[in-house]
N, C-alpha and C positions, 0 to 999 in steps of 0.2 A: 523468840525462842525460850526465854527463862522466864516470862509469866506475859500469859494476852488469852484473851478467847477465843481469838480465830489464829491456828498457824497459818503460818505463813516460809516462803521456801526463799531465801536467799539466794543461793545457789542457781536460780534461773533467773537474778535479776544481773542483766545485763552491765550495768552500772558495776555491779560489786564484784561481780566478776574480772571489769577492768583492771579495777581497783585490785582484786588479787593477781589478773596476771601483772601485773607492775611490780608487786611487793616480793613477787616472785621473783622476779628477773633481777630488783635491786639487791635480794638478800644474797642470789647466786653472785652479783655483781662484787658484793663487797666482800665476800669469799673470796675470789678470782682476785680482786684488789689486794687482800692481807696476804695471800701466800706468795703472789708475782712481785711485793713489798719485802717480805720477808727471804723470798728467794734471790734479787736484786740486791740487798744489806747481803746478806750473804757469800755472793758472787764479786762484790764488790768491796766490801769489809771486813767480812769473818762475819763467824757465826755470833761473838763476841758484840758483836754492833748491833745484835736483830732487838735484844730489848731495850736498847735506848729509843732506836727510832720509832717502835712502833711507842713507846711511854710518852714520846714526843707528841703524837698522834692524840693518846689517851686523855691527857690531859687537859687543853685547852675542852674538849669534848665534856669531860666531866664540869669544868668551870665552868662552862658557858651553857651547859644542859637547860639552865632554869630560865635564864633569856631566852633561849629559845624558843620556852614554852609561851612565854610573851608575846615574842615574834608571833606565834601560831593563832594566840588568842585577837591577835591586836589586827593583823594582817589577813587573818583566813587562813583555813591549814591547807587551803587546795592552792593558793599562791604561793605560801611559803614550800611545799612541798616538791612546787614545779622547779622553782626557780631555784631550791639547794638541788633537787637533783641534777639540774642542768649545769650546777655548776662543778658540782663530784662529776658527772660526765666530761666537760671542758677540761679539768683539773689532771684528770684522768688521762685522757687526749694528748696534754701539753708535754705528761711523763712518758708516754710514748714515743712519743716526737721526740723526746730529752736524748733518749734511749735508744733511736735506731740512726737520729743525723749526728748526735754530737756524745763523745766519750763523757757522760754525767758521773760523779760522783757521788759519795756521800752524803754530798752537803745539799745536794737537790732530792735526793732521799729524805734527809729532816726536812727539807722544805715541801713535800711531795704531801710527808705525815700530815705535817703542823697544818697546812691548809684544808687537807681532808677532815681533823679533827675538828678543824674551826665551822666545815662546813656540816659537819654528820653533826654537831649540837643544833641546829637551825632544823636540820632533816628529820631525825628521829620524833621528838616531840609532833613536829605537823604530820608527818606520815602515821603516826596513833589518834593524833585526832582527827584526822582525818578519818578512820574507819568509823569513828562515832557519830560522824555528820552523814554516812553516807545511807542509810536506812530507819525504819523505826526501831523505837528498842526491843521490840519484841522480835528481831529478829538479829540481836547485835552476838549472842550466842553462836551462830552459825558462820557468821565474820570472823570472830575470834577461832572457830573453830577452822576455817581459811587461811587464817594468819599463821595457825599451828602449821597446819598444810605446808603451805609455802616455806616456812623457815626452814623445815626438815627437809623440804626436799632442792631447797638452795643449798644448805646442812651436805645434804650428802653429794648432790651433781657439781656443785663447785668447785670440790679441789679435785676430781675427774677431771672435769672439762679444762681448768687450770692445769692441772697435769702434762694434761697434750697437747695444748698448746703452747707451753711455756717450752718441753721438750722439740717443739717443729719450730717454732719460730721464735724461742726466745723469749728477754723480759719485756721485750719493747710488745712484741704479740702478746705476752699476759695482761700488760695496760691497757694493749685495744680491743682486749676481750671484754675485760671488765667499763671501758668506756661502750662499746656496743650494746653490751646489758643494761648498763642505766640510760641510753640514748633510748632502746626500748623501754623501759622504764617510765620516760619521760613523755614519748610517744602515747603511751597507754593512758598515763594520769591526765595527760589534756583531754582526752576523750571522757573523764568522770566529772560527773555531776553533783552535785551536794543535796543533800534533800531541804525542799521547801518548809518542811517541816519542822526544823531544827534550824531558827534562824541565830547566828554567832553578833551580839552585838560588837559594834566598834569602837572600843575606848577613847575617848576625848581626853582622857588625864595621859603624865608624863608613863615612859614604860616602866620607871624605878615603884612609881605609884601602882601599875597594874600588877609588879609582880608582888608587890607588898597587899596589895586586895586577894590577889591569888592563894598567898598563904596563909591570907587572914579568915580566908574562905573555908579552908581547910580546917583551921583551929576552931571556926563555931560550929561545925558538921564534923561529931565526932565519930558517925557512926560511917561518912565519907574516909576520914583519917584515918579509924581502923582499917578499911579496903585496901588503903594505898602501903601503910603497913605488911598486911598482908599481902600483894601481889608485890611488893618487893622484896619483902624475905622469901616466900615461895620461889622466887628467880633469880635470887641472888646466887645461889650455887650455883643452877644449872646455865646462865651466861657464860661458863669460860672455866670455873673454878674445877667441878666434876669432872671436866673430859681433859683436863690436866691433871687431875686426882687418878683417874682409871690409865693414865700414859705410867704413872710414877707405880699403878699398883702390878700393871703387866711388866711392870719391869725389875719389880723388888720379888714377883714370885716367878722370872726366869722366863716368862712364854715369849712367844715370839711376837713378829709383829705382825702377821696373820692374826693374830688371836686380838689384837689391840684392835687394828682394823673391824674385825666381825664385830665386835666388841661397841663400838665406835657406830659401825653401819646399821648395830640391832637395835642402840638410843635412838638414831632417827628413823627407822622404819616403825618403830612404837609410837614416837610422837606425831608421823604422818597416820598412822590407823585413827589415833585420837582424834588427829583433825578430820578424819573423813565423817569419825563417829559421829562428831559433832557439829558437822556440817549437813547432817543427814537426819539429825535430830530439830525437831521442831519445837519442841520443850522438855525440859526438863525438870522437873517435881525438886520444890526443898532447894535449890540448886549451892544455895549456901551449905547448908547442910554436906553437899554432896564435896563441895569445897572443902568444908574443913576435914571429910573421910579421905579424900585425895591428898589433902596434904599431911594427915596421918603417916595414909600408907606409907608414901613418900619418903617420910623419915625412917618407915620400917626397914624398908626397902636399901634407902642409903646407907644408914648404918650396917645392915648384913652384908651388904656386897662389898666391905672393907674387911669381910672377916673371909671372903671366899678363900678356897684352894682348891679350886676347879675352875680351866677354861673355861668346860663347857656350861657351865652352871653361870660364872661371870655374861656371859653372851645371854642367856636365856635370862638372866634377872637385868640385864642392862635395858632389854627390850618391852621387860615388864615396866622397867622404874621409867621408860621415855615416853610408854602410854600415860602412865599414873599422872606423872609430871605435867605432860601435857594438857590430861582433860584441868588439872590444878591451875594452868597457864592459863586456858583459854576462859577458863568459867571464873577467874578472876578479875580479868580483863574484860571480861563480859558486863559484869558487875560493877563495874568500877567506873564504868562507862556509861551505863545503866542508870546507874546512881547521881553522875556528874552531869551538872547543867552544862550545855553546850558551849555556852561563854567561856565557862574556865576548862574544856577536856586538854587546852595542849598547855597549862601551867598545871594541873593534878599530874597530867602524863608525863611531863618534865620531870617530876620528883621522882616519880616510881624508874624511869628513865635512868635517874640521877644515880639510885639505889642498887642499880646491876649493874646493867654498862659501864655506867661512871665509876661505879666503883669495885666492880671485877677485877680490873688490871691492880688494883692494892692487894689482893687476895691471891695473886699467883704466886709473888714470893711469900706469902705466906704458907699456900699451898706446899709447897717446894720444903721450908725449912722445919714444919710440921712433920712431911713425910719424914725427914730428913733426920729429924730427932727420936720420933718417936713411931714410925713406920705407917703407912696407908691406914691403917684399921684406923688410927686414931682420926687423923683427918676424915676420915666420911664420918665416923661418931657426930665429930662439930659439925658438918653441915648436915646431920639426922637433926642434932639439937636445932639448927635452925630454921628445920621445917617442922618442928613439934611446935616450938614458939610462935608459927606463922599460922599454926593449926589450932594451937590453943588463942591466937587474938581472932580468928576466924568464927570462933564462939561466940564472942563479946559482940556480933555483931546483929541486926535487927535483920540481916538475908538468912542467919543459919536458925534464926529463931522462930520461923514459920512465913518471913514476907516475902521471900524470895521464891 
């Protein structure tokens, strides 16, 4: 998609398509998983208990991000990939069963996290590089533009579908909803192939050695290290920090929660258009280039919508900033992949990994105490600054300077 002579359509390769109904099913899955989590602490603790346990969760995740990415390199990401889902699936299962045969506490709730955490560090990393083994590069654009796809629309049908579930049948049905989603999940992934093309060698040295090659990899391909720079600050807001930014702004200027909601539903119907766009597109001209005007905008975008006082203008720029964000997402990650030898995509993918998810959950209280002191405008300013920074090292790179 982002530079070849002949397009080529993703989108009708059966294979990748697997490959995104899965990514689909897991991203709704783990939706379904955090709010039937957070509604169980809840029901069972107080609201008081909901950020420890899910911290509980976060953190081994962030710790272990980079092994994982080891795991992925050393293993295959199509093995590793199988075998964490299947075990968030089992994991998932056992808290169901916790929850409808025996009165579970708390403590099986920290224990429910802390294993989830342990296993989403193994997961994530191979399920990203995994997208990068599955096609040629010139169609790895149209993936990523897939991937947008999928998150948004797990993004929005999850806490629906969680919703009414959790309301008919409870916490123990919320767990086996989000277990029957990664069981499809898992279903799907065994049916995907890896391309012949893009063969993953298999490390002979210890794993402490391969992740040490991995970042060493990184440090003499500097024009690899600004990508990862860049696709992790471009995402570091919009993993968790934004749509906790936009809860605290509908709530400091009075609207209701209708408004939060639309507000909420027009981020990801922006970032699903993006994915279609770009599932639809077969190349893309300059595409660095296009990157660093994305993640311009982006910062435009975020910084004004901290200074709104208008609903309806909030909902229509929320929608603008989930396309903007998006096409910045995908065409980064495109890139990045693009760019990375197959050998190292799930220890590169691990870092940038490391960089949102991992390090989201630190940003919420900070979210919080930002708003907190100095009102919403100020907090989206900082995450404007941090996509101006992700846009200006998006220059410094050899895709915005004509290779891409």
């Amino acid at each position: 998609m982002l530079r070849g002579a002949t397009p080529s359509v993703a989108y009708r390769d059966g294979n990748v398509l697997r490959w995104a109904a899965a990514y689909s099913a897991s991203v709704t899955g783990d939706v379904a998983f955090f709010l039937t989590l957070s509604w169980a602490v809840t029901r069972t603790a107080g609201a008081a208990q909901v950020g420890a346990v899910l911290a509980v969760g976060a953190i081994p995740r962030a710790v272990l991000m980079l092994a994982g990415g080891v795991i992925a390199d050393r293993y295959g990401p199509r093995r590793v990939v199988i075998g964490s889902d299947l075990a968030r699936c089992l994991i998932v299962f056992c808290a169901a069963a916790l929850m409808h045969f025996a009165s579970a506490g708390l403590w099986m709730l920290f224990a429910v996290a802390l294993v989830f955490g342990v296993i989403d560090a193994l997961f994530m990393p191979a399920v990203g590089a995994l997208a990068g083994r599955l096609t040629d590069p010139d169609q790895l654009g149209q993936v990523q533009g897939l991937r947008m796809l999928a998150v948004r629309l797990g993004n929005a049908a999850g806490p629906m579908i969680a919703a009414i579930v959790l309301t008919s049948a409870g916490v123990a049905g919320g767990f086996g909803l989000a277990g029957l989603l990664f069981s499809l999940s898992v279903g799907l992934l065994v049916a995907v192939r890896l391309n012949r093309t893009q063969p993953g060698g298999r490390s002979a040295g210890s794993p402490f050695a391969d992740l040490k090659d991995g970042l060493q990899h990184l440090r003499q391909n500097r024009q690899l290290a600004r990508l990862v720079v860049v696709v992790g600050l471009g995402d570091l807001c919009f993993s968790g920090p934004v749509g906790v930014g936009l809860v605290l702004l509908t709530a400091e200027r009075h609207w209701t929660a209708a408004v939060l909601g639309w507000t909420l539903t027009a981020f990801s119907v922006g970032g699903a258009a993006a994915g279609i766009l770009l599932t639809a597109l077969t190349h893309v001209p300059r595409a660095g280039a296009v990157l660093a005007c994305s993640l311009l905008a982006t910062a435009v975008l975020v910084g004004a919508l901290g200074q709104v006082n208008t609903a309806e203008i909030l909902i229509a720029g929320s929608g603008v900033l989930g396309m903007i964000s998006g096409v910045a997402s995908a065409l980064g990650n495109a890139l990045l992949q693009r760019n990375t030898d197959p050998r190292y995509l799930g220890r590169v993918g691990s870092v940038t990994s490391l960089s949102t998810v991992g390090l989201s959950p630190v940003l919420y209280p900070v979210t919080g105490v930002v708003t907190a002191v100095w009102g919403p405008g100020v907090f989206f300013a900082g995450c404007a600054l941090i996509c101006l920074l992700a846009a200006a090292t998006a220059v410094t790179t050899a895709e915005f300077r004509g290779r891409g």
